[in-house]
C-alpha positions as CSV (number, residue, x, y, z in Angstrom):
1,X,0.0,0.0,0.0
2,X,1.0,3.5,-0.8
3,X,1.8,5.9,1.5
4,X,1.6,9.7,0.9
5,X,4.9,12.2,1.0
6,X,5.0,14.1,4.3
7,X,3.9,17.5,2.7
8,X,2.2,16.4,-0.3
9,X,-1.5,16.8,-0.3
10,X,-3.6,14.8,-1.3
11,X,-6.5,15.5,-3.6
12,X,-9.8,15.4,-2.4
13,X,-12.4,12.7,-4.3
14,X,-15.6,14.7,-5.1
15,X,-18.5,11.5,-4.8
16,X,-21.6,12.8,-6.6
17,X,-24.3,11.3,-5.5
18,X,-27.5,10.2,-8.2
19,X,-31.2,9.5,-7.9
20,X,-32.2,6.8,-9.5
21,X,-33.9,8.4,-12.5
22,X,-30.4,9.8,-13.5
23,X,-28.8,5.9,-13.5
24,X,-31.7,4.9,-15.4
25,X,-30.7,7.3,-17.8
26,X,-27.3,6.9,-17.5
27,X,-27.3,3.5,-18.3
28,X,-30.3,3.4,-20.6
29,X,-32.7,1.1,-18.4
30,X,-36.5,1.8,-18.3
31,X,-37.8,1.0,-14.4
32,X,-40.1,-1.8,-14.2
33,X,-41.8,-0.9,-10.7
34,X,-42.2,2.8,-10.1
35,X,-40.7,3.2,-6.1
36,X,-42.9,6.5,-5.8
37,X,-46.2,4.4,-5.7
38,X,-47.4,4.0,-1.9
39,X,-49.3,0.7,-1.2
40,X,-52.6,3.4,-0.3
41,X,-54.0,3.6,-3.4
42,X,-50.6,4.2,-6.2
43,X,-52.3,5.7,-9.6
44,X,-55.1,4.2,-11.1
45,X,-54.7,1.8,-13.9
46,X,-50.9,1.2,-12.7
47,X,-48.7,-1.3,-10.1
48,X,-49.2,-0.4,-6.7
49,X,-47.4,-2.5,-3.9
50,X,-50.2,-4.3,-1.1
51,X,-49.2,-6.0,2.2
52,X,-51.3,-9.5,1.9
53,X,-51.0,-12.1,4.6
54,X,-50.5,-15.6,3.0
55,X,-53.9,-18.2,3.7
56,X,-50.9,-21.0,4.2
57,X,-47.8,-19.9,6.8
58,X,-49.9,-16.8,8.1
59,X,-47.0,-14.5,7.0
60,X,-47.6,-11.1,5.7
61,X,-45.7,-9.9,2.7
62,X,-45.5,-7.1,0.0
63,X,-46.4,-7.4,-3.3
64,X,-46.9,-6.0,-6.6
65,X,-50.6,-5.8,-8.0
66,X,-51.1,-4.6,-11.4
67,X,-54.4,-2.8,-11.8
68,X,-53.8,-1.8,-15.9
69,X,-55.9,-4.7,-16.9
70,X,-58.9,-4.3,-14.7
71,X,-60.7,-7.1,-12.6
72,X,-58.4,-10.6,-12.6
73,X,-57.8,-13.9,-10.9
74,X,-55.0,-15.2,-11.2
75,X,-52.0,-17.9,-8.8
76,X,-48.8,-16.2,-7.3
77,X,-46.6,-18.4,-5.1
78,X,-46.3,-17.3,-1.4
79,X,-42.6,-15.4,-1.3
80,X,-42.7,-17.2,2.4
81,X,-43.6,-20.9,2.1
82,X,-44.0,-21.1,-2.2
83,X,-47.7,-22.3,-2.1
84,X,-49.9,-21.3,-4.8
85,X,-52.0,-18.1,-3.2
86,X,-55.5,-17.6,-5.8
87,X,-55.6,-13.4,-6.2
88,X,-58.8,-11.7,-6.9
89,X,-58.5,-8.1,-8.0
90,X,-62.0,-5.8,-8.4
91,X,-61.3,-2.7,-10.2
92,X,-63.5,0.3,-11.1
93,X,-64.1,1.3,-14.1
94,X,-61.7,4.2,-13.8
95,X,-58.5,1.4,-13.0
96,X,-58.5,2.3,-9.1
97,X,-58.4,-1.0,-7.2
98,X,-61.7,-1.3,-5.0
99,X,-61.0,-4.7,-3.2
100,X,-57.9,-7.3,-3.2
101,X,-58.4,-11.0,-1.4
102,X,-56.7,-14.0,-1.3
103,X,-57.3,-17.5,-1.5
104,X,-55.8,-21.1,-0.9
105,X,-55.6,-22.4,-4.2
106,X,-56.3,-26.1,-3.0
């Protein structure tokens, strides 16, 4: 390892920091989940994030719920104990979500 002079200075490192819009840009990603979307209400018609508590191990966990499509059903695995968790999504007609629930799917 290097060790300075006595007397020399040494140059001070100027760390920029970046939001993540600017290292989207800088490397030319597009973001899949938008992080400014609260798990309250989001936009309509978009992904918002919703705390469900799995029907299997009982543990509650975040996850993504698109609402672009309107009403669905539709199997996700528990992120907890992998069994297959039936989503049922009602949706308005103007894409905000009115109810979410969740079902064993056996």
């Amino acid at each position: 390892m290097k060790r300075p002079l006595p007397g020399k200075q040494i140059p001070k490192r100027v760390v920029k920091l970046s939001n993540a819009q600017s290292i989207d840009e800088q490397y030319g990603l597009d973001p899949v989940i938008d992080p400014g979307l609260s798990a309250d209400g989001g936009t309509p018609g978009g992904m918002q994030f919703h705390l469900i508590e799995c029907p299997y191990c009982g543990e509650s966990f975040e996850t993504p719920v698109d609402t672009s499509s309107g009403s669905a059903r539709y199997v996700e695995d528990c992120q907890i104990c992998c069994q297959p968790i039936e989503f049922s999504l009602q949706v308005d007609h103007a894409g905000i979500l009115q109810s979410l629930s969740t079902l064993r799917s056996d």
